[in-house]
N, CA, C and O atoms as CSV, one atom per row, in Angstrom:
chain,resi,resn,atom,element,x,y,z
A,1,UNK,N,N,0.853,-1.163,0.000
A,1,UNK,CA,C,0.000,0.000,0.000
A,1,UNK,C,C,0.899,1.226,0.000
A,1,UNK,O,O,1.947,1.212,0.645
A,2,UNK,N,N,0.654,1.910,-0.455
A,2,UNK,CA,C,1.542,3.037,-1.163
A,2,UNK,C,C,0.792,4.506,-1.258
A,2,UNK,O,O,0.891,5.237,-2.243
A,3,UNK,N,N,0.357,4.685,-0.586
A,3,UNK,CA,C,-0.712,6.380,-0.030
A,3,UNK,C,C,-0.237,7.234,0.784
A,3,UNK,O,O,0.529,6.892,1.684
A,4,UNK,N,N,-0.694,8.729,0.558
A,4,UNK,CA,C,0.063,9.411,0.696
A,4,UNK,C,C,-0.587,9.164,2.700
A,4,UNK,O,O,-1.770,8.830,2.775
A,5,UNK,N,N,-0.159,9.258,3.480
A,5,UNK,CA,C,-0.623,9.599,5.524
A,5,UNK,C,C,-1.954,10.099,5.509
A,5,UNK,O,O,-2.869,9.476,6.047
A,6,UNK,N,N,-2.190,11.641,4.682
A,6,UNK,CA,C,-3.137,12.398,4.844
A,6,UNK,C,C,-4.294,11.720,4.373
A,6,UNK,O,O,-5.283,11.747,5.106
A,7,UNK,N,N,-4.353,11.161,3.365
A,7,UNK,CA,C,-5.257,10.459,2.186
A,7,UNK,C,C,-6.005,9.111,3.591
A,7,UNK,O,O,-7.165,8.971,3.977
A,8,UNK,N,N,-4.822,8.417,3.964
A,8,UNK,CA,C,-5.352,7.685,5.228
A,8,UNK,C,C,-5.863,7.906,6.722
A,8,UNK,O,O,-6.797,7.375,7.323
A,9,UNK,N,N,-5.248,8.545,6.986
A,9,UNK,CA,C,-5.590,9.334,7.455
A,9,UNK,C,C,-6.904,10.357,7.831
A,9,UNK,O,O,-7.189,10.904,8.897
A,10,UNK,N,N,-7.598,10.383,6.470
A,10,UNK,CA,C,-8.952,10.998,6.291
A,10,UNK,C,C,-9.624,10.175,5.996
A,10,UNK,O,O,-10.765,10.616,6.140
A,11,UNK,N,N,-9.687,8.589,5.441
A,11,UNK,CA,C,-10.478,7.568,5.530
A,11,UNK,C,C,-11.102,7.299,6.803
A,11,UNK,O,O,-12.290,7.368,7.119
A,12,UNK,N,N,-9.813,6.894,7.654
A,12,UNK,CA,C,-10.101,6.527,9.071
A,12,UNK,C,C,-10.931,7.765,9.860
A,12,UNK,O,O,-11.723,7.370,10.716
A,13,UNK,N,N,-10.856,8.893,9.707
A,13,UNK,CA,C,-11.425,10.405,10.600
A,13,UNK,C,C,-12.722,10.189,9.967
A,13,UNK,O,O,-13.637,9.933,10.749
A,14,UNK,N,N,-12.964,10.229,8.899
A,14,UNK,CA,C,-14.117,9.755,8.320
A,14,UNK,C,C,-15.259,8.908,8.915
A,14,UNK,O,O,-16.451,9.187,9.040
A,15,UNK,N,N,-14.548,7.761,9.261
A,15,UNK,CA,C,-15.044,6.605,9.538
A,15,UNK,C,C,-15.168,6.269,11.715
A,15,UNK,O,O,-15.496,5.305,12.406
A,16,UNK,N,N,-14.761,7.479,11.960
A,16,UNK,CA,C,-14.648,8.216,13.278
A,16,UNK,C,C,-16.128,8.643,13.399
A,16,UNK,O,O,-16.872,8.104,14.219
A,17,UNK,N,N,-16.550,9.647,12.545
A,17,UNK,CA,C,-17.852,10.462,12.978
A,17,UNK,C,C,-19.119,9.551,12.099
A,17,UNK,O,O,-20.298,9.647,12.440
A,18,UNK,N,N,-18.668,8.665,10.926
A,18,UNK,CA,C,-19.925,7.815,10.239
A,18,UNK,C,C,-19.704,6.513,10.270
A,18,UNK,O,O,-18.602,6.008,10.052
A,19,UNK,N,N,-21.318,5.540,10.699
A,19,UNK,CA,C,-20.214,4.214,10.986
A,19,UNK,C,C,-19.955,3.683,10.083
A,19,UNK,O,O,-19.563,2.561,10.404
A,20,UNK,N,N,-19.927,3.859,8.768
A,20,UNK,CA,C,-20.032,3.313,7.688
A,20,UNK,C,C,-19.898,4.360,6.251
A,20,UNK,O,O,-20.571,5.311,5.853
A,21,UNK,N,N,-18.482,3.540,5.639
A,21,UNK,CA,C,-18.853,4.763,4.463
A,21,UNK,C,C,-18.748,3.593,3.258
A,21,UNK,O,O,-18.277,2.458,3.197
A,22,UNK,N,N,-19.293,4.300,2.536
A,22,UNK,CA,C,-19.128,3.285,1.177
A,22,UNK,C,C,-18.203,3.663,0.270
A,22,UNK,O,O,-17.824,4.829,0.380
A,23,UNK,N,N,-17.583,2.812,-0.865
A,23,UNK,CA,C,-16.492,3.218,-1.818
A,23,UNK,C,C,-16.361,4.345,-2.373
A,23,UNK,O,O,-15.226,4.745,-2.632
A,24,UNK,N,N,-17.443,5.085,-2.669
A,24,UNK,CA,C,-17.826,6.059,-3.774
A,24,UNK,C,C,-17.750,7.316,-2.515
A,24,UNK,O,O,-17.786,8.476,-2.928
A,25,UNK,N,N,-17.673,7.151,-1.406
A,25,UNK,CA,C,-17.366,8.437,-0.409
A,25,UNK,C,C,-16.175,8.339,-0.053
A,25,UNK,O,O,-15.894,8.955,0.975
A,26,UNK,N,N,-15.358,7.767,-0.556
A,26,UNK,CA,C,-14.105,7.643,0.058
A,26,UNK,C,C,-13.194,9.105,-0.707
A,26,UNK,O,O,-13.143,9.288,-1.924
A,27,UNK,N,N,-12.769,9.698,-0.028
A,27,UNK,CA,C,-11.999,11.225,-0.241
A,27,UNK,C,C,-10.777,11.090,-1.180
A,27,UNK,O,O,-9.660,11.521,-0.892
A,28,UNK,N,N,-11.086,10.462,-2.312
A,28,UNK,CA,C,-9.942,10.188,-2.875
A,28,UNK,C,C,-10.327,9.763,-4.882
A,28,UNK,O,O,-11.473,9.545,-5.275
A,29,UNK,N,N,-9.333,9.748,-5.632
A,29,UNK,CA,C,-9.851,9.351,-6.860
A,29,UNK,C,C,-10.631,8.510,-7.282
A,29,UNK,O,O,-10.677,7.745,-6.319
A,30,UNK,N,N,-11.303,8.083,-8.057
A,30,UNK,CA,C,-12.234,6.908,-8.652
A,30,UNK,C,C,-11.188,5.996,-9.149
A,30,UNK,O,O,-11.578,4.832,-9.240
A,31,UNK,N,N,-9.730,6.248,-9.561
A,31,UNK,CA,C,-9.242,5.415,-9.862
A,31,UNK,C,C,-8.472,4.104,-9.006
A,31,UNK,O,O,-8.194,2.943,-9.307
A,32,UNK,N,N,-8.270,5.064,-7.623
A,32,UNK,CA,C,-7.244,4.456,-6.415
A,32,UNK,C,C,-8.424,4.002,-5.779
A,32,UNK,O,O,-8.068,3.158,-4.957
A,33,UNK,N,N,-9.826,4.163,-5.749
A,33,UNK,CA,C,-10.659,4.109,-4.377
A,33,UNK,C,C,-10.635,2.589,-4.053
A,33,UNK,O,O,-10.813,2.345,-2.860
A,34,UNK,N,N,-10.451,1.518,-4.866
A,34,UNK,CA,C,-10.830,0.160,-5.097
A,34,UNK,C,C,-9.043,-0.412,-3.999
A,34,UNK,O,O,-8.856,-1.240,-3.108
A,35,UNK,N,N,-8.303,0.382,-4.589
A,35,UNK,CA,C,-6.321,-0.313,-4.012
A,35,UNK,C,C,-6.711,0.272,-3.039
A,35,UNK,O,O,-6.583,-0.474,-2.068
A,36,UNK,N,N,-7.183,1.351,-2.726
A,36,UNK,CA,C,-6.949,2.084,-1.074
A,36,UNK,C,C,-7.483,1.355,0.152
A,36,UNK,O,O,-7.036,1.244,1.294
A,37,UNK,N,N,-8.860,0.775,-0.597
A,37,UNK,CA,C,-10.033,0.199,0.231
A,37,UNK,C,C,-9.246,-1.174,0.341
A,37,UNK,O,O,-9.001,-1.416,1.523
A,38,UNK,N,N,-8.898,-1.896,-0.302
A,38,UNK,CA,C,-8.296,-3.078,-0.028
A,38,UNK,C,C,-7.022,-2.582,0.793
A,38,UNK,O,O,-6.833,-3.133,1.878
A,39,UNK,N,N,-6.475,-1.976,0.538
A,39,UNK,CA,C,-4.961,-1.637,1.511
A,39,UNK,C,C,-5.207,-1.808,2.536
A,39,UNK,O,O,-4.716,-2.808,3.061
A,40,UNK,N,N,-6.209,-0.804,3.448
A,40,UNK,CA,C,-6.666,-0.302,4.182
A,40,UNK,C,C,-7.284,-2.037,4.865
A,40,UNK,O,O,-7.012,-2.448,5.993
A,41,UNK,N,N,-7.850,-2.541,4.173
A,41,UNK,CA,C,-8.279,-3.974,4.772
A,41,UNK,C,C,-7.447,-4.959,4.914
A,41,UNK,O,O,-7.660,-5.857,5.729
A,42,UNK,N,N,-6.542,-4.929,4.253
A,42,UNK,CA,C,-5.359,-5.759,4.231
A,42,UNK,C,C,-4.573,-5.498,5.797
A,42,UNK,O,O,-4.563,-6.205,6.805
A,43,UNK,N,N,-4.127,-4.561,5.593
A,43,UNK,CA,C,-3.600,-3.899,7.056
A,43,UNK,C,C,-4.265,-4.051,8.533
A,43,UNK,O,O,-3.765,-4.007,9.657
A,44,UNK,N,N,-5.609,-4.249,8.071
A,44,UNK,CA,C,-6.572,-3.895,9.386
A,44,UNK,C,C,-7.077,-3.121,9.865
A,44,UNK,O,O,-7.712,-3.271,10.909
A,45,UNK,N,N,-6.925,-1.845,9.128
A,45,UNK,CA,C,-7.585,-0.631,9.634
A,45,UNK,C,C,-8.891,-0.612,9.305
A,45,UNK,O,O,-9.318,0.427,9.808
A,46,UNK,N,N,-9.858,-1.219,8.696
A,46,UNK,CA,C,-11.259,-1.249,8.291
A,46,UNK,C,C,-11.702,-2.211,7.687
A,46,UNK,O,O,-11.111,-2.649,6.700
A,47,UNK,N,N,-12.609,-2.643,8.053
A,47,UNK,CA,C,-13.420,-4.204,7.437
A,47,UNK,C,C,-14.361,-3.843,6.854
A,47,UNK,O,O,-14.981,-2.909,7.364
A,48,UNK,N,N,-14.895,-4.452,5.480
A,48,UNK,CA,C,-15.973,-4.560,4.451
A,48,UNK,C,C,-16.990,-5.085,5.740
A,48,UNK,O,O,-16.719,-5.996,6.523
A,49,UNK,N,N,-17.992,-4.411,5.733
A,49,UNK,CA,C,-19.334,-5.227,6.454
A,49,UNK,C,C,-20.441,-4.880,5.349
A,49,UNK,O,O,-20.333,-4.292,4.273
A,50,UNK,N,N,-21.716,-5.541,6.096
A,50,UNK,CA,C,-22.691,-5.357,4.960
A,50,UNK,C,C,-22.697,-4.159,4.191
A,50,UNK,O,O,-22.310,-4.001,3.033
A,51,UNK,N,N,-23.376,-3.016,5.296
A,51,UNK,CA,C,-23.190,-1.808,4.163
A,51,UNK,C,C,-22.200,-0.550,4.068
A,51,UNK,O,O,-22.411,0.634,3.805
A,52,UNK,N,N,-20.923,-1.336,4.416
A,52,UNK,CA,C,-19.978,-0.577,3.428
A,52,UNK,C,C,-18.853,-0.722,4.608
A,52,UNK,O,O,-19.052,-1.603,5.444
A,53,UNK,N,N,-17.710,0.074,4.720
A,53,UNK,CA,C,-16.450,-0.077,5.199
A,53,UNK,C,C,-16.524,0.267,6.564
A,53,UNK,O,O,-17.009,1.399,6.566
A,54,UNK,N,N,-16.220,-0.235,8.231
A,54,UNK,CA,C,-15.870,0.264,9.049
A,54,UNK,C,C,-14.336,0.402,9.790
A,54,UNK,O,O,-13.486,-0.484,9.692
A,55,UNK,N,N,-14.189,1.336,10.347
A,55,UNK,CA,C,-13.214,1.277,11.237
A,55,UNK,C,C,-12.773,0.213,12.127
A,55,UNK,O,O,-13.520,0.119,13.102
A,56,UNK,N,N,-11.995,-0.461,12.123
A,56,UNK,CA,C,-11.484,-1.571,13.502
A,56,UNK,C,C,-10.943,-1.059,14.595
A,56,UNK,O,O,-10.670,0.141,14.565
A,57,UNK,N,N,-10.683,-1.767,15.709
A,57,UNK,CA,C,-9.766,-1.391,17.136
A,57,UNK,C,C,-8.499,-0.692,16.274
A,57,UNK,O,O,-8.010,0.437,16.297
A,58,UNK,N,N,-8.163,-2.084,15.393
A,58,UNK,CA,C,-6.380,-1.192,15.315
A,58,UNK,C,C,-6.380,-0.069,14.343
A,58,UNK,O,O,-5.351,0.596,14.222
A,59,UNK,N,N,-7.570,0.241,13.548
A,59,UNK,CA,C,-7.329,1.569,12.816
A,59,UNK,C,C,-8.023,2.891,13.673
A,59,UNK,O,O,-8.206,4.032,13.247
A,60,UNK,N,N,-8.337,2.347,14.998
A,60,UNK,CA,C,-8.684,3.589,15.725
A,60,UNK,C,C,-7.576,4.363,16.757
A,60,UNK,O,O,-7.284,5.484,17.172
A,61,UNK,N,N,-7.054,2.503,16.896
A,61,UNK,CA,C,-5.364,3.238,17.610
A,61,UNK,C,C,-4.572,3.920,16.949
A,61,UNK,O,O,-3.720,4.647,17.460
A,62,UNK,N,N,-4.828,3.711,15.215
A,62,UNK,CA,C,-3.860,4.240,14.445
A,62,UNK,C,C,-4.194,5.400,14.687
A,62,UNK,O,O,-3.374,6.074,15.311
A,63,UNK,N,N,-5.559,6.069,14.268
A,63,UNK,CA,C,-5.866,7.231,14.001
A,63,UNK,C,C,-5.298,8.273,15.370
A,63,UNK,O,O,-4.778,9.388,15.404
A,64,UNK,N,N,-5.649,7.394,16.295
A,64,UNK,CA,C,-5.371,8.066,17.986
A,64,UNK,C,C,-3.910,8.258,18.190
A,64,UNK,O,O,-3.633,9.254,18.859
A,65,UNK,N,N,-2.886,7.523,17.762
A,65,UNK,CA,C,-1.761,7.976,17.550
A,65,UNK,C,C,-1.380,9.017,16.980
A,65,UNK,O,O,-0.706,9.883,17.538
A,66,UNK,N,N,-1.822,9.062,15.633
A,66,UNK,CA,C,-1.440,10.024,14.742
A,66,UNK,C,C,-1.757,11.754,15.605
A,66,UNK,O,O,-1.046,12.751,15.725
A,67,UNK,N,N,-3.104,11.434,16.040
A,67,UNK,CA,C,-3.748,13.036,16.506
A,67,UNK,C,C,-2.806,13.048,17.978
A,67,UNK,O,O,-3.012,14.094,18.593
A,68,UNK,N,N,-1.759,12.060,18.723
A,68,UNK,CA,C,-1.212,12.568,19.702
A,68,UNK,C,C,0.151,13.003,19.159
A,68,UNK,O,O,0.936,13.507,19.961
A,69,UNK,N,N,0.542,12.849,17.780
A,69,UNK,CA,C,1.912,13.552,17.225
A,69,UNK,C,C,3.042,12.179,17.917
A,69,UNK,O,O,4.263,12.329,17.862
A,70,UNK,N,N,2.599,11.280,18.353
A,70,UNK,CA,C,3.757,10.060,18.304
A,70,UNK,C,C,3.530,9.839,16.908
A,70,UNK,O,O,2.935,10.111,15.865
A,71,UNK,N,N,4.706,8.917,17.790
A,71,UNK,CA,C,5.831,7.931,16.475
A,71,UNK,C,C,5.073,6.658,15.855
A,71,UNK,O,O,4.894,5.665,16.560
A,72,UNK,N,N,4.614,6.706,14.474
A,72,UNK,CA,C,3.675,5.948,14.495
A,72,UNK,C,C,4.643,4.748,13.616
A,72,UNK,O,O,4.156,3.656,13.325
């Protein structure tokens, strides 16, 4: 997976305030949205559920790291 921090970064913040977003809301090109969404699942930061992508434990620690300025 190969994205720029911010780009991930705003998936996961996203997925903070809605419990669920689907492909086509994802903050990013129509061309990457399909590699990002799998990255992103691959890793563990968000699981496909019925209707559409959520956040996991470890992509909430991620996100919670990032907003305390550690070493991620």
């Amino acid at each position: 997976m190969n994205f720029p921090a911010s780009m991930v970064l705003s998936v996961l913040e996203i997925l903070t305030y809605d419990t669920y977003l689907t492909i086509t809301r994802f903050p990013c090109s129509v061309t990457i949205r399909e590699e990002l969404a799998e990255g992103l699942v691959n890793v563990g930061f968000i699981e496909l559920c019925d209707p559409g992508y959520r956040i996991t434990t470890l992509g909430e620690k991620f996100l919670n790291i990032s907003k305390n300025k550690s070493n991620i």
